[in-house]
PATORRO-742661 format. One record per residue: y, z, x of N, C-alpha, C in turn; residue in one letter. Coordinates in Angstrom, 1 decimal. Each point is the difference from the previous one (the first is absolute). Layout:
residues N
<r><n_v>Y</n_v><n_w>Z</n_w><n_u>X</n_u><ca_v>Y</ca_v><ca_w>Z</ca_w><ca_u>X</ca_u><c_v>Y</c_v><c_w>Z</c_w><c_u>X</c_u><residu>a</residu></r>
...
END
This chain:
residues 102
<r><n_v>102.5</n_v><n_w>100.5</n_w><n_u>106.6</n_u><ca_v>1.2</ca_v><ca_w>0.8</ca_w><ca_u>-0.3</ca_u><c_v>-0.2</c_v><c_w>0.8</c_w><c_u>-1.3</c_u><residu>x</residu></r>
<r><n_v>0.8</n_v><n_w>1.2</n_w><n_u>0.3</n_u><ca_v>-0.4</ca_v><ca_w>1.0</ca_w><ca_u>-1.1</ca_u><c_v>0.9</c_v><c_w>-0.5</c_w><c_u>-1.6</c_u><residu>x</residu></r>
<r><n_v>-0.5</n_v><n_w>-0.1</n_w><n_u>-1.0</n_u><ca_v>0.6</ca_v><ca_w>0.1</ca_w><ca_u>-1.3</ca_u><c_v>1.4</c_v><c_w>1.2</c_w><c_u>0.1</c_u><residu>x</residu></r>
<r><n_v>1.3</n_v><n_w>-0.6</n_w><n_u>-0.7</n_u><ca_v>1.0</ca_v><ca_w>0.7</ca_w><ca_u>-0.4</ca_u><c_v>-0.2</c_v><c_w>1.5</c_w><c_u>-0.8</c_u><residu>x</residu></r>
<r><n_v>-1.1</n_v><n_w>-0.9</n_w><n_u>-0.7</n_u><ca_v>-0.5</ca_v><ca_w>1.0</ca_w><ca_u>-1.4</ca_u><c_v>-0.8</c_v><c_w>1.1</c_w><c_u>0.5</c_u><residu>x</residu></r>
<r><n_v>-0.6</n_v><n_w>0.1</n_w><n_u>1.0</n_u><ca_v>-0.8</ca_v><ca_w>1.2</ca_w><ca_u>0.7</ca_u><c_v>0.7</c_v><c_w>0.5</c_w><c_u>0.4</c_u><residu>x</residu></r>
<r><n_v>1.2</n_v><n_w>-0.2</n_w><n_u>0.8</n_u><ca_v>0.7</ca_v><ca_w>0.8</ca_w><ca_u>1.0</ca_u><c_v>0.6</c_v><c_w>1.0</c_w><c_u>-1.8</c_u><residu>x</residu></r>
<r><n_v>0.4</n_v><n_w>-0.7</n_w><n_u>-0.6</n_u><ca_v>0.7</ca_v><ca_w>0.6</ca_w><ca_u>-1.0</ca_u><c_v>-0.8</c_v><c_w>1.0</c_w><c_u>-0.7</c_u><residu>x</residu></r>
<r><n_v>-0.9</n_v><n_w>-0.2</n_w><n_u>-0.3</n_u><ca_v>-1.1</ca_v><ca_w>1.1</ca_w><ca_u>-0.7</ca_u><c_v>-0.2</c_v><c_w>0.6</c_w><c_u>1.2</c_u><residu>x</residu></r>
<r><n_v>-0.4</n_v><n_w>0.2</n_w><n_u>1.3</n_u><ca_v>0.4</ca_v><ca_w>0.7</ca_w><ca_u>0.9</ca_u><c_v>0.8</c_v><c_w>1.2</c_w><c_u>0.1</c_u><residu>x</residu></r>
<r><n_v>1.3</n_v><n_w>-0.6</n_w><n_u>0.0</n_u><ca_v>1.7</ca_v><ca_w>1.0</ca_w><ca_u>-0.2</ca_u><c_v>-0.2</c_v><c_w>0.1</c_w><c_u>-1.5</c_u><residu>x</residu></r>
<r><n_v>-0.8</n_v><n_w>0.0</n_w><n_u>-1.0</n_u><ca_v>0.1</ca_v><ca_w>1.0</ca_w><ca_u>-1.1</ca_u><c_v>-0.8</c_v><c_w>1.1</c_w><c_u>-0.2</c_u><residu>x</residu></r>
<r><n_v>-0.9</n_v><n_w>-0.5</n_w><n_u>0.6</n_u><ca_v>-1.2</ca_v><ca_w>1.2</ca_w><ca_u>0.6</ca_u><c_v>0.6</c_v><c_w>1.1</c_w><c_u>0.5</c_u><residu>x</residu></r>
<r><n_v>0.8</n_v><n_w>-0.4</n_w><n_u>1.1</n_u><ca_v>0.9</ca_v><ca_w>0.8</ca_w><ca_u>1.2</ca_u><c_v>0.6</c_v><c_w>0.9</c_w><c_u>-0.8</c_u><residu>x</residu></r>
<r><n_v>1.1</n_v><n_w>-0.9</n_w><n_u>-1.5</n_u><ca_v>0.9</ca_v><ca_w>0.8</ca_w><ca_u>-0.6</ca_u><c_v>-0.7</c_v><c_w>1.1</c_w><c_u>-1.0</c_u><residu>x</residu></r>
<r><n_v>-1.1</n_v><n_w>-0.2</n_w><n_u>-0.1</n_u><ca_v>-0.4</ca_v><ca_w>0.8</ca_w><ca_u>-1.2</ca_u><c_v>-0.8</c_v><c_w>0.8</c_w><c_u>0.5</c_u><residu>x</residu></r>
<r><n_v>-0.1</n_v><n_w>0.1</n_w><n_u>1.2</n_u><ca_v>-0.8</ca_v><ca_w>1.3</ca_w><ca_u>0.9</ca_u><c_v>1.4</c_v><c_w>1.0</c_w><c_u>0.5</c_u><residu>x</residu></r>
<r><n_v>1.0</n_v><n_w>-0.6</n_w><n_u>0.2</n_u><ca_v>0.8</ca_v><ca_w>0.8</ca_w><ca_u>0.4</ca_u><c_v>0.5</c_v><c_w>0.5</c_w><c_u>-1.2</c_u><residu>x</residu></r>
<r><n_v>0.5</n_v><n_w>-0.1</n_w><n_u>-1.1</n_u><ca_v>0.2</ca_v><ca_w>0.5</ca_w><ca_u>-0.9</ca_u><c_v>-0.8</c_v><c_w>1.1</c_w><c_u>-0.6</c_u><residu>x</residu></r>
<r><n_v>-1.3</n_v><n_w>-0.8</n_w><n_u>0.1</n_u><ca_v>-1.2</ca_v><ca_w>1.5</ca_w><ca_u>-0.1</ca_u><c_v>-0.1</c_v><c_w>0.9</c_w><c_u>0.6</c_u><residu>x</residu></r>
<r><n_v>0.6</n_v><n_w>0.2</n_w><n_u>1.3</n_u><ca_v>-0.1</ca_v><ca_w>0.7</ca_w><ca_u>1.4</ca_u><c_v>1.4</c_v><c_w>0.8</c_w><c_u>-0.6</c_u><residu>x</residu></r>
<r><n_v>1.1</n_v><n_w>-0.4</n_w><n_u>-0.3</n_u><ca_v>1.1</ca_v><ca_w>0.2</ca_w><ca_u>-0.2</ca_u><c_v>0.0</c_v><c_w>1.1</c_w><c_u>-0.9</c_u><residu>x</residu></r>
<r><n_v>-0.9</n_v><n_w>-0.5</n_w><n_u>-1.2</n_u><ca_v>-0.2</ca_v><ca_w>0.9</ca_w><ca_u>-1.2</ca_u><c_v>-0.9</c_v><c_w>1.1</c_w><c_u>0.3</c_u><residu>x</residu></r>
<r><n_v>-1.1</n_v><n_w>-0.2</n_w><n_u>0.7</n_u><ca_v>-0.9</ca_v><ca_w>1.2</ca_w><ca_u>0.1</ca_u><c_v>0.1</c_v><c_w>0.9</c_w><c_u>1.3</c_u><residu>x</residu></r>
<r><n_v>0.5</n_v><n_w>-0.5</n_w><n_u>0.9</n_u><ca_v>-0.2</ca_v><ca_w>0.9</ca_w><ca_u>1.4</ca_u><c_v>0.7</c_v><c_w>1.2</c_w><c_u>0.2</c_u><residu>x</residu></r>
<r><n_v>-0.3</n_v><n_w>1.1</n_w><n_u>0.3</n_u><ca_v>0.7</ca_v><ca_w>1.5</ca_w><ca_u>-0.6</ca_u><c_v>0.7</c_v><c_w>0.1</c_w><c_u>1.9</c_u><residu>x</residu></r>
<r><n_v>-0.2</n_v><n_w>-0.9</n_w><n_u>1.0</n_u><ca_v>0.5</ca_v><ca_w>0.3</ca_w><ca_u>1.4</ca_u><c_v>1.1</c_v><c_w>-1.1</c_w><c_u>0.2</c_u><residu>x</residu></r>
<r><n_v>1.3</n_v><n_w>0.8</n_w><n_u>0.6</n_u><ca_v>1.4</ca_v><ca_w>-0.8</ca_w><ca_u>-0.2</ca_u><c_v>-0.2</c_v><c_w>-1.7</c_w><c_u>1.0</c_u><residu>x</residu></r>
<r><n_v>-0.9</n_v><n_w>0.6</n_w><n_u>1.0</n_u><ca_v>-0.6</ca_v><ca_w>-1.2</ca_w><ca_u>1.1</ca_u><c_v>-0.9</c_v><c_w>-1.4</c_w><c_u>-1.0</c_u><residu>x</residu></r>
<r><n_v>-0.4</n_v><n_w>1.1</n_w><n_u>-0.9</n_u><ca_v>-1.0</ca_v><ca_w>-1.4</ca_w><ca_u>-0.7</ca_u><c_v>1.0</c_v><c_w>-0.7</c_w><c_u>-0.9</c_u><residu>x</residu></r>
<r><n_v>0.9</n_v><n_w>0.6</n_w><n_u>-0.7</n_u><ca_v>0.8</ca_v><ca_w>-1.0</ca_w><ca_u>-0.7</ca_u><c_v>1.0</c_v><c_w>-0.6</c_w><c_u>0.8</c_u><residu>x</residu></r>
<r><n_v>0.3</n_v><n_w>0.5</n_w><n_u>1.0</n_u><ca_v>0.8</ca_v><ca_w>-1.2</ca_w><ca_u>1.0</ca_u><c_v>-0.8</c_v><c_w>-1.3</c_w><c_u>0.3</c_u><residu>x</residu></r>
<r><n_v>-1.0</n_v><n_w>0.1</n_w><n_u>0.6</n_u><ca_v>-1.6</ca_v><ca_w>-0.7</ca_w><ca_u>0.0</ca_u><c_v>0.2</c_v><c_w>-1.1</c_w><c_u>-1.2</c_u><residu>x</residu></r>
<r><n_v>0.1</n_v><n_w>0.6</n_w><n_u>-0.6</n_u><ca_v>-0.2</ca_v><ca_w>-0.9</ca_w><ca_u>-1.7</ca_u><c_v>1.2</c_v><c_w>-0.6</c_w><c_u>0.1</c_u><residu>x</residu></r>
<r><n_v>1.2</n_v><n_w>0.3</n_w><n_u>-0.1</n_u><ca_v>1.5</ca_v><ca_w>-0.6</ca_w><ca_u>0.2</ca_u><c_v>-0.4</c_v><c_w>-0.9</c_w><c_u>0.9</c_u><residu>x</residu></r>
<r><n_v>-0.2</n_v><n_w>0.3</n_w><n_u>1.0</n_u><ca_v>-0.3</ca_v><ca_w>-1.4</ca_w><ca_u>1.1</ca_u><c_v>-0.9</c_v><c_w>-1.4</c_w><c_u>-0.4</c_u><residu>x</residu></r>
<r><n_v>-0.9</n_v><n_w>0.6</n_w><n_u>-0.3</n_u><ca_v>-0.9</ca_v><ca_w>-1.0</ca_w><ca_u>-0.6</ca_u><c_v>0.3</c_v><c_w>-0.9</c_w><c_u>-1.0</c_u><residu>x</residu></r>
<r><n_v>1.1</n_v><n_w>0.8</n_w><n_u>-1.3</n_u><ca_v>0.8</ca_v><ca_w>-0.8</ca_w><ca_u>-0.7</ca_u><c_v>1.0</c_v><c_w>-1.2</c_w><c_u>0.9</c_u><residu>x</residu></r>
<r><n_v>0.4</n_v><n_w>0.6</n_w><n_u>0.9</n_u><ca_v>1.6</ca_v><ca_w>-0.5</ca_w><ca_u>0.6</ca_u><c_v>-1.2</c_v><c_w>-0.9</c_w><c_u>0.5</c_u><residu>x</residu></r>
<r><n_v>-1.0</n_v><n_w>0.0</n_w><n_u>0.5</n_u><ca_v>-0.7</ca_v><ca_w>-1.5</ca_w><ca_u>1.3</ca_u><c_v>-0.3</c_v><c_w>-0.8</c_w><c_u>-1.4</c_u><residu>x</residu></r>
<r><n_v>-0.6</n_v><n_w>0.4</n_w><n_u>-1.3</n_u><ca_v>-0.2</ca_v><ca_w>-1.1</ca_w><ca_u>-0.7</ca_u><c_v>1.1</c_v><c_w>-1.1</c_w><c_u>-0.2</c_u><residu>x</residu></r>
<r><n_v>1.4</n_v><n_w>1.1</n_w><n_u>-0.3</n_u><ca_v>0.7</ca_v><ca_w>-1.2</ca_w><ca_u>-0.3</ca_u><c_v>0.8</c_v><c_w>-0.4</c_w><c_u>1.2</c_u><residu>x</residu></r>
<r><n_v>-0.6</n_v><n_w>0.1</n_w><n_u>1.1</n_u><ca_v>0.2</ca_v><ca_w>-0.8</ca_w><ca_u>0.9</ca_u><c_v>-0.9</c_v><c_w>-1.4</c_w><c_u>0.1</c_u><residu>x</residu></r>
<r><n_v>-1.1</n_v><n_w>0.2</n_w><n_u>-0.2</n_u><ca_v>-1.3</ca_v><ca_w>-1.2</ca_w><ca_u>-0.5</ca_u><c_v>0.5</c_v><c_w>-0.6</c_w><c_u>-0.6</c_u><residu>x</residu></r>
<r><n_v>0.4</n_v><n_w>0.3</n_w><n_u>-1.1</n_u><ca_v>0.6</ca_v><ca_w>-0.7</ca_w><ca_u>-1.2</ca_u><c_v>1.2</c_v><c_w>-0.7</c_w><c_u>0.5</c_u><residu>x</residu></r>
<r><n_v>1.1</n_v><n_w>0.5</n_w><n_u>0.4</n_u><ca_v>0.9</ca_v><ca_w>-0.8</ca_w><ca_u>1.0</ca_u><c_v>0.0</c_v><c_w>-1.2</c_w><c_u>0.7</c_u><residu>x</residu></r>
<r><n_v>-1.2</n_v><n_w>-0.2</n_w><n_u>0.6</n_u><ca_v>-0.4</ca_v><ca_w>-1.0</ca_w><ca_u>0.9</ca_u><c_v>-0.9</c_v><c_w>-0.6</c_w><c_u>-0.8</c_u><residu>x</residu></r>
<r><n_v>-0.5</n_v><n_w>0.4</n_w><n_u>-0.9</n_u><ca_v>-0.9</ca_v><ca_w>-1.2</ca_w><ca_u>-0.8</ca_u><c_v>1.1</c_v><c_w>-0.8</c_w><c_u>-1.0</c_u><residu>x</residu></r>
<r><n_v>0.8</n_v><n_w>0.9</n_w><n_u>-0.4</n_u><ca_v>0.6</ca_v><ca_w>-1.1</ca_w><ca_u>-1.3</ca_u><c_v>0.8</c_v><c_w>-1.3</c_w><c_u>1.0</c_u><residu>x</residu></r>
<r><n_v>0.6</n_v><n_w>0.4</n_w><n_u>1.3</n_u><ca_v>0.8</ca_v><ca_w>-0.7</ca_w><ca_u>1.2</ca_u><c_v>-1.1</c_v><c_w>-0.7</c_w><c_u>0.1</c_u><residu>x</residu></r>
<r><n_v>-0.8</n_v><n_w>-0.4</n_w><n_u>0.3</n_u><ca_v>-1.2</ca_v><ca_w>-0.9</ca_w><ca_u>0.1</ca_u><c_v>0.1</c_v><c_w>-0.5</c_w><c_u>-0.9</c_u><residu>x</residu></r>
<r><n_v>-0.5</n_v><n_w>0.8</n_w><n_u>-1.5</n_u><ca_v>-0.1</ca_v><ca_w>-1.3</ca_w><ca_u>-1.1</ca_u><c_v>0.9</c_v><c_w>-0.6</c_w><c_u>-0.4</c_u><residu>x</residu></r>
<r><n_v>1.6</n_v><n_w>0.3</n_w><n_u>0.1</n_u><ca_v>0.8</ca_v><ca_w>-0.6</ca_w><ca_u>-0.5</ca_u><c_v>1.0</c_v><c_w>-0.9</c_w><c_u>1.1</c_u><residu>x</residu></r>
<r><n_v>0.3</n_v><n_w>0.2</n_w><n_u>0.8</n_u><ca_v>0.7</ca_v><ca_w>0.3</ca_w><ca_u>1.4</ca_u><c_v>-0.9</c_v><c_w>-0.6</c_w><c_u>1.1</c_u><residu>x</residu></r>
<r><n_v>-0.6</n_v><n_w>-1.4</n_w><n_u>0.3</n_u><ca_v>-0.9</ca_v><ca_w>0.1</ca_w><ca_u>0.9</ca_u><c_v>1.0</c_v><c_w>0.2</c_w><c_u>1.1</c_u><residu>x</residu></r>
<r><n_v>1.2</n_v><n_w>-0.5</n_w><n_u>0.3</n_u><ca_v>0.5</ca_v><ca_w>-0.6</ca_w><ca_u>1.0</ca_u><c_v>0.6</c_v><c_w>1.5</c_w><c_u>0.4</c_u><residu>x</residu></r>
<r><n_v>0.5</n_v><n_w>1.0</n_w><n_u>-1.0</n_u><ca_v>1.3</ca_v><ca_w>0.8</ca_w><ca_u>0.5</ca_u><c_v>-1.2</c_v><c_w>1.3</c_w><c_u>0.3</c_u><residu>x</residu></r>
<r><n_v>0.9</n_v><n_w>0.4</n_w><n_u>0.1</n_u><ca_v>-0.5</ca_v><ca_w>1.6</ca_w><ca_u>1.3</ca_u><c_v>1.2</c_v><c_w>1.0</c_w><c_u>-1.3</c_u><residu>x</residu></r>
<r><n_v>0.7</n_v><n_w>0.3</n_w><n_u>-0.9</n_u><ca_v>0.2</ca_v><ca_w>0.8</ca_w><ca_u>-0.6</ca_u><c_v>-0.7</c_v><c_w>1.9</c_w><c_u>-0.2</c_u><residu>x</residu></r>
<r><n_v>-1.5</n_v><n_w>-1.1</n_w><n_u>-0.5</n_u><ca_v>-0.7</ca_v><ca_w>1.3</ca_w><ca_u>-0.6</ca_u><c_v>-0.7</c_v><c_w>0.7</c_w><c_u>1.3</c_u><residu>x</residu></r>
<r><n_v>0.3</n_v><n_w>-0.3</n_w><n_u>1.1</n_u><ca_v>-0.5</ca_v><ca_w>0.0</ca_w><ca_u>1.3</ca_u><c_v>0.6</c_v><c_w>1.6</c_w><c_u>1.0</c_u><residu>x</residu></r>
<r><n_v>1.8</n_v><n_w>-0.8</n_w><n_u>-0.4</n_u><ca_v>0.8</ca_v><ca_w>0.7</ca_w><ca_u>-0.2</ca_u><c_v>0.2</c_v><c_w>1.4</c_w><c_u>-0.9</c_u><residu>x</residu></r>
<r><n_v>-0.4</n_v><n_w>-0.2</n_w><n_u>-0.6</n_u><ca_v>-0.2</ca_v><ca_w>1.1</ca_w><ca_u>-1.3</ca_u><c_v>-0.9</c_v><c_w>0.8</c_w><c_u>0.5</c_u><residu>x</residu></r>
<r><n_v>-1.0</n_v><n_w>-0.3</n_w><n_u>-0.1</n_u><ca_v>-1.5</ca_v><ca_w>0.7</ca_w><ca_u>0.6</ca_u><c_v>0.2</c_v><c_w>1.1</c_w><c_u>0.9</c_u><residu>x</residu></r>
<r><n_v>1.1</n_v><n_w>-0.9</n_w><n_u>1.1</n_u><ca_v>0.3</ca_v><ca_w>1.1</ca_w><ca_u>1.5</ca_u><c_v>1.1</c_v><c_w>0.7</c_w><c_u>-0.4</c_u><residu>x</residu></r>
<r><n_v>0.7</n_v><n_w>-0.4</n_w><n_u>-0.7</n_u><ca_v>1.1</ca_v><ca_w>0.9</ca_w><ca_u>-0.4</ca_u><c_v>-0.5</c_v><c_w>1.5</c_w><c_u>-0.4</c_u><residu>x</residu></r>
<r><n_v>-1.0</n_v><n_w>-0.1</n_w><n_u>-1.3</n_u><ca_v>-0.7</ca_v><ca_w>0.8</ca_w><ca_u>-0.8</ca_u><c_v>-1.0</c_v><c_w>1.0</c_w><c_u>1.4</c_u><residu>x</residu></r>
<r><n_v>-0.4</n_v><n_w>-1.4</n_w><n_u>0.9</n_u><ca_v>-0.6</ca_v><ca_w>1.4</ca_w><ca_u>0.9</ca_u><c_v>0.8</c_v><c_w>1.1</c_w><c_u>0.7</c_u><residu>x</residu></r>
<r><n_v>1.0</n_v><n_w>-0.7</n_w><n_u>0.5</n_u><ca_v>0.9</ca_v><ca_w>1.0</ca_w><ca_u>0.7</ca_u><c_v>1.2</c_v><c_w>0.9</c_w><c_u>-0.9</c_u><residu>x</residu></r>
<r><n_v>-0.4</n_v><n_w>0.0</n_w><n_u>-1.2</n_u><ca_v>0.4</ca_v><ca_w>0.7</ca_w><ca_u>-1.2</ca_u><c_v>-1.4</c_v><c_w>0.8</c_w><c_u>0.2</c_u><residu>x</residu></r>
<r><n_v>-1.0</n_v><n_w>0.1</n_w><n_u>-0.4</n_u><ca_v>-1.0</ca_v><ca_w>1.1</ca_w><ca_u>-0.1</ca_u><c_v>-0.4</c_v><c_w>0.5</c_w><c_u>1.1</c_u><residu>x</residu></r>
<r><n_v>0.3</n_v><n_w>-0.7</n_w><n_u>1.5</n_u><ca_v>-0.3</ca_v><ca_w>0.2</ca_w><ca_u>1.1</ca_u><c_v>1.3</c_v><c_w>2.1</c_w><c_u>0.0</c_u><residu>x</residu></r>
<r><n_v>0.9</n_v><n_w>-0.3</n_w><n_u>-0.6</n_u><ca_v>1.1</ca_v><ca_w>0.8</ca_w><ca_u>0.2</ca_u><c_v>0.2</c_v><c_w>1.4</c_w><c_u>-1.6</c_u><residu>x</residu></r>
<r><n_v>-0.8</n_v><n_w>-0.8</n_w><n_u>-0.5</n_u><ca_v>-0.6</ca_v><ca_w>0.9</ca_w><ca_u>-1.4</ca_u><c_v>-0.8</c_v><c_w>1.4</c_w><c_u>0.9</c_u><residu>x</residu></r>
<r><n_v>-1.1</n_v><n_w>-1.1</n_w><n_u>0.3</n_u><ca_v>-1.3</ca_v><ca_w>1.1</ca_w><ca_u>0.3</ca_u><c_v>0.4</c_v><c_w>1.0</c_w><c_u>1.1</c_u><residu>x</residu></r>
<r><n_v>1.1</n_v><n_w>-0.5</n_w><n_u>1.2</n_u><ca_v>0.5</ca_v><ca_w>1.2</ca_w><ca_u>0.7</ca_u><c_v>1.2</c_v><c_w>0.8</c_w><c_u>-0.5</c_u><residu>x</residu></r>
<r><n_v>0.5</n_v><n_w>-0.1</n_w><n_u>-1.4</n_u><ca_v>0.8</ca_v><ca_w>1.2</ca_w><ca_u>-0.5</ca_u><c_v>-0.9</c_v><c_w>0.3</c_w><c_u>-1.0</c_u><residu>x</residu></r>
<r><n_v>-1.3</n_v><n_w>-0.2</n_w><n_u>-0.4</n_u><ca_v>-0.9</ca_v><ca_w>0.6</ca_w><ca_u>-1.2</ca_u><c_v>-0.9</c_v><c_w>0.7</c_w><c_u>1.1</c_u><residu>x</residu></r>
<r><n_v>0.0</n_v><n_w>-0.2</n_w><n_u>1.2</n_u><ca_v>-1.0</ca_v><ca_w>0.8</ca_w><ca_u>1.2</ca_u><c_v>0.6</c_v><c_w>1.4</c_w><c_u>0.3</c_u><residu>x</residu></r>
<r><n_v>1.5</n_v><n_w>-0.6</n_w><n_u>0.4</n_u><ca_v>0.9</ca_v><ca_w>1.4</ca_w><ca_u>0.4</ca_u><c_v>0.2</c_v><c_w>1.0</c_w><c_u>-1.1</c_u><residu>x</residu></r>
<r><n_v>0.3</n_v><n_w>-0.4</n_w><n_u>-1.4</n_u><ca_v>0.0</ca_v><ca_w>0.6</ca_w><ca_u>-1.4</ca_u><c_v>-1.0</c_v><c_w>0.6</c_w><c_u>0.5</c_u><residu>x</residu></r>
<r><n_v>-1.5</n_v><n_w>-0.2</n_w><n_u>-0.4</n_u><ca_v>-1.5</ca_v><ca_w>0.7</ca_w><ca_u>0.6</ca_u><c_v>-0.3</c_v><c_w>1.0</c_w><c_u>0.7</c_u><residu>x</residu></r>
<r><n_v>0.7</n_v><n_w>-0.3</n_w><n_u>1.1</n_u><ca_v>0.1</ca_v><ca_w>1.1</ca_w><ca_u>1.0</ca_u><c_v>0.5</c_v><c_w>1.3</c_w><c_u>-0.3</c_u><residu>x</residu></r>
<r><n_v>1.4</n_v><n_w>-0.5</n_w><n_u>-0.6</n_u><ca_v>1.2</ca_v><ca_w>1.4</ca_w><ca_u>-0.2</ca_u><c_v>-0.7</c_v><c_w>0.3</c_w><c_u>-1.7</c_u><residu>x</residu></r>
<r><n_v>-0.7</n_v><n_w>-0.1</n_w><n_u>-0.7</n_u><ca_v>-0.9</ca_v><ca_w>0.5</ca_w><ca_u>-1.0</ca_u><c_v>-1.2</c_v><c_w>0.9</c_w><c_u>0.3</c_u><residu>x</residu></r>
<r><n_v>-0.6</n_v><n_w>-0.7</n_w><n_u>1.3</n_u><ca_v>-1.2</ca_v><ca_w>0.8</ca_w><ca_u>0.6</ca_u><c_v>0.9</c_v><c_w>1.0</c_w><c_u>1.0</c_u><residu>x</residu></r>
<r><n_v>0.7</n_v><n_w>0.3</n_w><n_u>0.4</n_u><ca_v>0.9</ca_v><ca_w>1.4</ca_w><ca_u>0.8</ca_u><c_v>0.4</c_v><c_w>0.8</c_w><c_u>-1.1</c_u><residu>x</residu></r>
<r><n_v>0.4</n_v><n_w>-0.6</n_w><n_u>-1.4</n_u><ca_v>-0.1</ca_v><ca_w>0.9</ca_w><ca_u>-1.0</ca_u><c_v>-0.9</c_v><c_w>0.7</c_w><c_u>-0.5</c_u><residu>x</residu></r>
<r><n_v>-0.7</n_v><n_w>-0.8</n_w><n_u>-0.2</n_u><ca_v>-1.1</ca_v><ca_w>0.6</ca_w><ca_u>-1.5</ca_u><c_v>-1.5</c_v><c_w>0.0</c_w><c_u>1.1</c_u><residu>x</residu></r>
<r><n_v>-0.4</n_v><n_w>-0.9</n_w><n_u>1.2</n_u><ca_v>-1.1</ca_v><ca_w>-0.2</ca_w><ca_u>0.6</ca_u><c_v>-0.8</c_v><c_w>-0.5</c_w><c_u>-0.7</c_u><residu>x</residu></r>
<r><n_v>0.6</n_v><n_w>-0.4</n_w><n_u>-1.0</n_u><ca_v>-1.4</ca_v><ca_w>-0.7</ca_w><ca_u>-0.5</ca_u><c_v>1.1</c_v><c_w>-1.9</c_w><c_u>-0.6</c_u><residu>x</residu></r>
<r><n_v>-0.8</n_v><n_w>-0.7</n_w><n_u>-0.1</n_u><ca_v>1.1</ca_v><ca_w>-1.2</ca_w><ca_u>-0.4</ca_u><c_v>-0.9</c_v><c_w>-0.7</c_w><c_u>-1.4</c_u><residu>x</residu></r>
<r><n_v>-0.6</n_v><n_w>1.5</n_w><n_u>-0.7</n_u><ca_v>-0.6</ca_v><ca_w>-1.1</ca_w><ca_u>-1.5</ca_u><c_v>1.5</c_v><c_w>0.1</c_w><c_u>-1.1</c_u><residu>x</residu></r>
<r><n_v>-0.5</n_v><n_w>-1.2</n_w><n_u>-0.5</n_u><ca_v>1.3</ca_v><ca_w>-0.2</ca_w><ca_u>-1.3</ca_u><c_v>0.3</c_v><c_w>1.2</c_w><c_u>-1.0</c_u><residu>x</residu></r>
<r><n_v>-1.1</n_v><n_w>0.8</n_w><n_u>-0.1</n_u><ca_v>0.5</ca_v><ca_w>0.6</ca_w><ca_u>-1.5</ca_u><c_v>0.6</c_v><c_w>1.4</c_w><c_u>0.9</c_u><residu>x</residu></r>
<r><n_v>0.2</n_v><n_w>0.3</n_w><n_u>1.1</n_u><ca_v>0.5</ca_v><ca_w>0.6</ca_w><ca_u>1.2</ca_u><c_v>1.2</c_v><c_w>0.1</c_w><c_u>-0.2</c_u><residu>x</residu></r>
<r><n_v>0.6</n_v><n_w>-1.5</n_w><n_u>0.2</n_u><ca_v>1.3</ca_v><ca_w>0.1</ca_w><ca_u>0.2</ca_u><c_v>1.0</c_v><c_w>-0.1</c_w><c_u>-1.1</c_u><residu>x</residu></r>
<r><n_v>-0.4</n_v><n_w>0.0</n_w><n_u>-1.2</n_u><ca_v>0.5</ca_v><ca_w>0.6</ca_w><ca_u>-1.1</ca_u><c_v>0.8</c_v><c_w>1.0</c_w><c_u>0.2</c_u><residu>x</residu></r>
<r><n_v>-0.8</n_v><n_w>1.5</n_w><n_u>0.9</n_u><ca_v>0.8</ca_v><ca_w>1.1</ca_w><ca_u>0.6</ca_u><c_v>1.8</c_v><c_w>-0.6</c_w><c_u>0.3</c_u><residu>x</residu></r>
<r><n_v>-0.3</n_v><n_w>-0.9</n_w><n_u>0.8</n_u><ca_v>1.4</ca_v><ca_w>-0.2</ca_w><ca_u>0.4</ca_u><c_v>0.9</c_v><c_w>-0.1</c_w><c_u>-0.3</c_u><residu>x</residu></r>
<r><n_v>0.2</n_v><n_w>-0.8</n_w><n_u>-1.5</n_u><ca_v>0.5</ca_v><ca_w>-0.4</ca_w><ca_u>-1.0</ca_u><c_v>0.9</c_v><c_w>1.3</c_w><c_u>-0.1</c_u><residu>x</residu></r>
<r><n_v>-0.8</n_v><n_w>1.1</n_w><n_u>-0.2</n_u><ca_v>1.3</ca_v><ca_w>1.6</ca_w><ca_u>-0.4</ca_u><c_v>0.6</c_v><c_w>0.4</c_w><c_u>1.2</c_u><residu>x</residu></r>
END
């Protein structure tokens, strides 16, 4: 059986790649990308603390899928945003749509 503690250094790994992705990627798709990667970490995290504390209950389980079908519904209004930015400008990099703003 796998250690708690891996899975966890795992989902920090996860978090601090997306954050990195978050911070550096100049394409609106890659920081969505990175946003997701954040949102699965702390879904990991979810189901591991429900495990280590919680053997019996299904709470963080509950959480987890909650959180999916919360980002499941993110990524298709941050997709459609995408779209109607690329019919604007044709191009979908971030320092792009600054334009929009005026």
């Amino acid at each position: 059986m796998i250690h708690l503690e891996y899975i966890l250094v795992i989902s920090a790994v996860m978090m601090f790649a997306g954050v990195f992705g978050f911070l550096t990627r100049r394409s609106t798709l890659g920081v969505l990308l990175s946003i997701e990667l954040m949102l699965n970490s702390t879904d990991i995290n979810f189901a591991v603390f429900n495990k280590m504390l919680y053997p019996a209950g299904h709470e963080g389980y509950f959480f987890a899928l909650f959180s999916i079908a919360i980002s499941a519904a993110e990524s298709a209004i941050a997709i459609a945003i995408m779209i109607n930015i690329y019919r604007h400008l044709k191009n979908i990099s971030v320092r792009d749509i600054e334009k929009m703003k005026w």
